[in-house]
C-alpha positions in Angstrom: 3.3 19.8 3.6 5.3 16.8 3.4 5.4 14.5 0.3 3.8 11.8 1.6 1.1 14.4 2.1 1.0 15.3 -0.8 1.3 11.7 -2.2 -2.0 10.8 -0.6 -3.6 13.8 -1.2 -2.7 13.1 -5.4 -4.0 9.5 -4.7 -7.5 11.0 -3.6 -7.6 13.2 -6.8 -7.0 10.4 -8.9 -9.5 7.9 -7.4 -12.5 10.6 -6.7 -11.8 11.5 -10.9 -10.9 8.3 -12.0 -14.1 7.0 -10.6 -16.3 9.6 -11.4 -15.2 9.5 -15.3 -15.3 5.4 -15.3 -19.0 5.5 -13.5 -20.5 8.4 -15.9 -18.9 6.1 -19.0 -20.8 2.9 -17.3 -24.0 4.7 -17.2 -23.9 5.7 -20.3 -23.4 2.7 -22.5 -26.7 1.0 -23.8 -27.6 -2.2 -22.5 -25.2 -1.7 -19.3 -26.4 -3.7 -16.7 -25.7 -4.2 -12.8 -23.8 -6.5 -12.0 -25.0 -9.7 -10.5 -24.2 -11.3 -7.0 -21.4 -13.3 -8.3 -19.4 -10.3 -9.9 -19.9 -8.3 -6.8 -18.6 -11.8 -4.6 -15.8 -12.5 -6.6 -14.7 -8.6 -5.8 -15.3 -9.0 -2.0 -13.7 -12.5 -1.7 -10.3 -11.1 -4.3 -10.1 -7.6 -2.7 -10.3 -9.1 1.0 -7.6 -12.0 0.5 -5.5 -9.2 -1.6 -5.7 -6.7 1.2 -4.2 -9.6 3.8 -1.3 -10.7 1.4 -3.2 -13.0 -1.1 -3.0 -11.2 -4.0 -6.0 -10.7 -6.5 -5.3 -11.1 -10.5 -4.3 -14.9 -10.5 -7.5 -15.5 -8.1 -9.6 -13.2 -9.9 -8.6 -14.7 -13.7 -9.1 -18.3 -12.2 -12.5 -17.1 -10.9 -13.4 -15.8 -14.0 -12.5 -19.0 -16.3 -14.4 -21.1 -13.7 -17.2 -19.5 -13.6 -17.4 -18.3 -17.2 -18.3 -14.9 -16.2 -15.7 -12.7 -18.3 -14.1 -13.7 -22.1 -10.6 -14.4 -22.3 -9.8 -11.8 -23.9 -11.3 -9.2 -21.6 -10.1 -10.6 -18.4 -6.6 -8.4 -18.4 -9.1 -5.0 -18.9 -11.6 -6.1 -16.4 -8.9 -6.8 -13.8 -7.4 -3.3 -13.9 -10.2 -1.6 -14.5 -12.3 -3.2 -11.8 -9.8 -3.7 -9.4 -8.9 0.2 -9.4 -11.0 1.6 -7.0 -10.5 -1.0 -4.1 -6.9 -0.6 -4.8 -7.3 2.9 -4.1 -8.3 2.3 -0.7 -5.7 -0.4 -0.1 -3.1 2.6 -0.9 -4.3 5.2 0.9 -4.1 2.8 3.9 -0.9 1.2 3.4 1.1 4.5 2.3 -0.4 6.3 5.2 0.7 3.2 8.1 3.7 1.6 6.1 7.1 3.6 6.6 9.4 3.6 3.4 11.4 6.3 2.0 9.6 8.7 -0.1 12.1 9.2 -3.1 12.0 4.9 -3.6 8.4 4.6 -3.6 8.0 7.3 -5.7 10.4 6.3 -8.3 9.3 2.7 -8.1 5.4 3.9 -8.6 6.4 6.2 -11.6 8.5 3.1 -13.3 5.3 0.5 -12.7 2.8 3.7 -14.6 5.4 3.9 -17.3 5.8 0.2 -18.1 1.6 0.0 -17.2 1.1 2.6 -20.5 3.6 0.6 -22.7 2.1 -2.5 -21.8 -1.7 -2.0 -22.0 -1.0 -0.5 -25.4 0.1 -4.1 -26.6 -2.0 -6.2 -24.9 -5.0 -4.4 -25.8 -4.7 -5.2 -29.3 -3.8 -9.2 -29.2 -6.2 -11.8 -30.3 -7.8 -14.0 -28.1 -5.3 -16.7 -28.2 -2.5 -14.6 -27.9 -3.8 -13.6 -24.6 -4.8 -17.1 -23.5 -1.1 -18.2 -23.7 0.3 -15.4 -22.5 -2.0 -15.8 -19.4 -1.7 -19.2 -19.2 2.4 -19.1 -19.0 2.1 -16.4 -16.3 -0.3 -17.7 -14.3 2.5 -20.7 -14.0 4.8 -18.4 -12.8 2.4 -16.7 -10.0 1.7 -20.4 -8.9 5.3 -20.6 -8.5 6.3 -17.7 -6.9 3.4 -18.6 -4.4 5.0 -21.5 -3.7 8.8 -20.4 -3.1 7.3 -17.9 -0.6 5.3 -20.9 1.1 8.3 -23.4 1.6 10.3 -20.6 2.5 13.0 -20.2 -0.2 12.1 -15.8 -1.1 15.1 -14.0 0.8 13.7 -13.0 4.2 15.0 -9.3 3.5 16.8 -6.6 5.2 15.9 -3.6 7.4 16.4 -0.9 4.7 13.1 1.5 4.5 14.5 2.8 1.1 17.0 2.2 -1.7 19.9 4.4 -3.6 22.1 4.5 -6.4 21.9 1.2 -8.9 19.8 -0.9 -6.1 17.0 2.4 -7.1 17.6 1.8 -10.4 17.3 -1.8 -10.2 14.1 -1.3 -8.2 12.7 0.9 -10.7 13.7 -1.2 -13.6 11.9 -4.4 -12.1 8.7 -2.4 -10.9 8.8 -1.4 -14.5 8.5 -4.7 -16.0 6.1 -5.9 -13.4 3.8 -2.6 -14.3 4.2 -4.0 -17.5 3.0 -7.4 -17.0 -0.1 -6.2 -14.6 -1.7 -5.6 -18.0 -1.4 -9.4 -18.6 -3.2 -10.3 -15.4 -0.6 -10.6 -13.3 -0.7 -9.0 -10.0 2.4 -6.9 -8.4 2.1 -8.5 -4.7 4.1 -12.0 -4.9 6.9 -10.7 -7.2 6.8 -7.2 -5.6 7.3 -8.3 -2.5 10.4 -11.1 -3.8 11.7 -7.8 -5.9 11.9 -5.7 -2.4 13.5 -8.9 0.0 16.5 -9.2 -2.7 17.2 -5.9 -3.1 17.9 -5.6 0.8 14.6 -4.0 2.0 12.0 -4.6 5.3 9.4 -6.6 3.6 6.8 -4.5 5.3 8.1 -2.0 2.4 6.2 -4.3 -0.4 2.8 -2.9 1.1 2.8 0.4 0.4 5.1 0.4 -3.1 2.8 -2.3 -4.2 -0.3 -0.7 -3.5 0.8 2.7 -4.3 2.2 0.9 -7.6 -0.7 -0.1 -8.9 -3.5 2.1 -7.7 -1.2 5.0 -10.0 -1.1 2.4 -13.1 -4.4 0.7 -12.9 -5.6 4.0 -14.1 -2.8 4.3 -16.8 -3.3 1.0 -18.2 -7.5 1.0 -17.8 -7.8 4.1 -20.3 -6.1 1.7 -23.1 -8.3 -1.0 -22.0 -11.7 1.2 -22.0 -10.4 2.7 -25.3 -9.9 -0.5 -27.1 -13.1 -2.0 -25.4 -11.2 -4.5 -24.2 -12.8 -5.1 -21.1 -16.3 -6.4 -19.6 -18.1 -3.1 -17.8 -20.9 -5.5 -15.8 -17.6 -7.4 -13.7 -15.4 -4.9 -13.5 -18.1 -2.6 -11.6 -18.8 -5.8 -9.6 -15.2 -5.9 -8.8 -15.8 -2.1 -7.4 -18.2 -2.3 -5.4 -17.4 -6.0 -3.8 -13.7 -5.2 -3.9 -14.3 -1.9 -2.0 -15.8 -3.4 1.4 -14.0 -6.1 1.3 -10.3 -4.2 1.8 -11.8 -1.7 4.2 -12.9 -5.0 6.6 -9.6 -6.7 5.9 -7.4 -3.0 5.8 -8.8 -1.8 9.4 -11.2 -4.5 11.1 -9.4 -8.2 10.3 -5.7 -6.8 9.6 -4.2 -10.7 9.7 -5.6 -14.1 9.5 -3.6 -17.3 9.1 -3.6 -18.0 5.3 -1.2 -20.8 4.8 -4.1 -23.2 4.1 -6.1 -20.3 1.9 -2.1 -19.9 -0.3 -2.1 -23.7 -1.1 -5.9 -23.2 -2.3 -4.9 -20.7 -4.4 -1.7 -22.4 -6.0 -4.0 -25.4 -7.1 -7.0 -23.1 -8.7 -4.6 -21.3 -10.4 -2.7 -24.0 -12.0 -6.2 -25.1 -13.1 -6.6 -22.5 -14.6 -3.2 -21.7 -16.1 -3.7 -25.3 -18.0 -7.7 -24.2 -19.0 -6.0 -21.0 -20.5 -3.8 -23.1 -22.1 -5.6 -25.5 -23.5 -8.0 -22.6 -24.8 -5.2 -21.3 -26.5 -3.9 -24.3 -28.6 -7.9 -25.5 -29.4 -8.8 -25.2 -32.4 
């Protein structure tokens, strides 16, 4: 049995328990409730434009301060909690179709779950406003790194499938701190996929370590957040089961669309809501 074999066959373990356990702890809270159309829309629309190369926590968190539908403070839980299971499927596709060198992408998936724990521990205990600048900072950042890849200034890459020496550890130290940072809201695509072109490998790489990344952390870093009660159970299920569909249709049916047009969208909703975050943070 080879390792990605056995990679994939690990991934289905974890996603068949970790949804089990989440689901039975959903169902057995008072008061849960379904979630309503928009919850399950948001995780469709996220999960789909993810699946193609969007990316879903900036969307998501914008989606969620529009909208109203989450508190502040429990939009970093319900992202990796909710988002778990479609990211799931996203791996499993991605690891199985993407080639890249088995000891990188497991080293770089074990660094993002180690800085994922450390991270989650932190932000599940800060106040409100704590989070709301710390989100609203970030969410900056994604805008920009959206917008170097867009005008064409991320490194185009190389043709390496896999790294060695201090380019692994270099990898592993900067899939670290973006495991870390997940549990802030932001997502592992956009920088992923920058960390991957300068370190001198095929950008078709970032797929599969990004996906693989954080369908092994989300779990991590959603047992702080459920512990803590840091997180809203009505979207985060919505995010399931939307989120779900939506990357199988854009995983094995759509595959591409042109998204230049749907990027730029993105940059200017997020930026709206980076300044909203903001500005929630310094009210009194």
């Amino acid at each position: 049995m080879t390792e990605k074999t056995l990679l994939l066959a690990a991934l289905v373990v974890l996603s068949v328990s970790f949804s089990w356990v989440w689901i039975a702890a959903v169902r057995s809270r008072s008061g849960a409730a379904w979630p309503g159309p928009v919850a399950v829309g948001i995780g469709f629309l996220t999960d789909f434009l993810d699946t193609l190369g969007v990316g879903s926590f900036a969307l998501t968190t914008s989606l969620y301060k529009i909208t109203g539908l989450v508190d502040d403070a429990s939009i970093p839980g319900t992202l990796n909690v909710g988002h778990a299971i479609p990211t799931f499927a996203e791996a499993l596709i991605f690891i199985a179709v993407v080639d890249v060198e088995m000891k990188t992408l497991l080293g770089m998936i074990a660094a993002s779950v180690a800085g994922a724990w450390l991270g989650a521990g932190v932000v599940s205990r800060w106040p409100r406003r704590r989070i709301q600048a710390g989100m609203g900072v970030l969410l900056l950042v994604a805008a920009s790194i959206i917008v170097l890849r867009q005008t064409g200034h991320v490194p185009p890459g190389g043709e390496a499938l896999g790294l060695a020496g201090p380019l692994l550890a270099l990898g592993m130290a900067g899939n670290f701190a973006l495991g870390a940072l997940m549990t802030l809201g932001i997502g592992l695509y956009a920088p992923c996929m920058i960390l991957v072109s300068l370190l001198g490998m095929n950008v078709r790489t970032a797929f599969p370590i990004m996906m693989g990344s954080c369908a092994f952390l989300m779990p991590a870093a959603s047992v702080r957040f459920v512990r803590e009660g840091r997180y809203d159970a009505r979207a985060a299920l919505g995010l399931a089961i939307g989120g779900t569909p939506g990357v199988v249709i854009a995983g094995l049916i759509v595959k591409s669309l042109p998204l230049e047009a749907v990027q730029w969208l993105v940059v200017a909703v997020v930026v709206y809501t980076s300044i909203a975050m903001l500005r929630s943070a310094t009210s009194r």
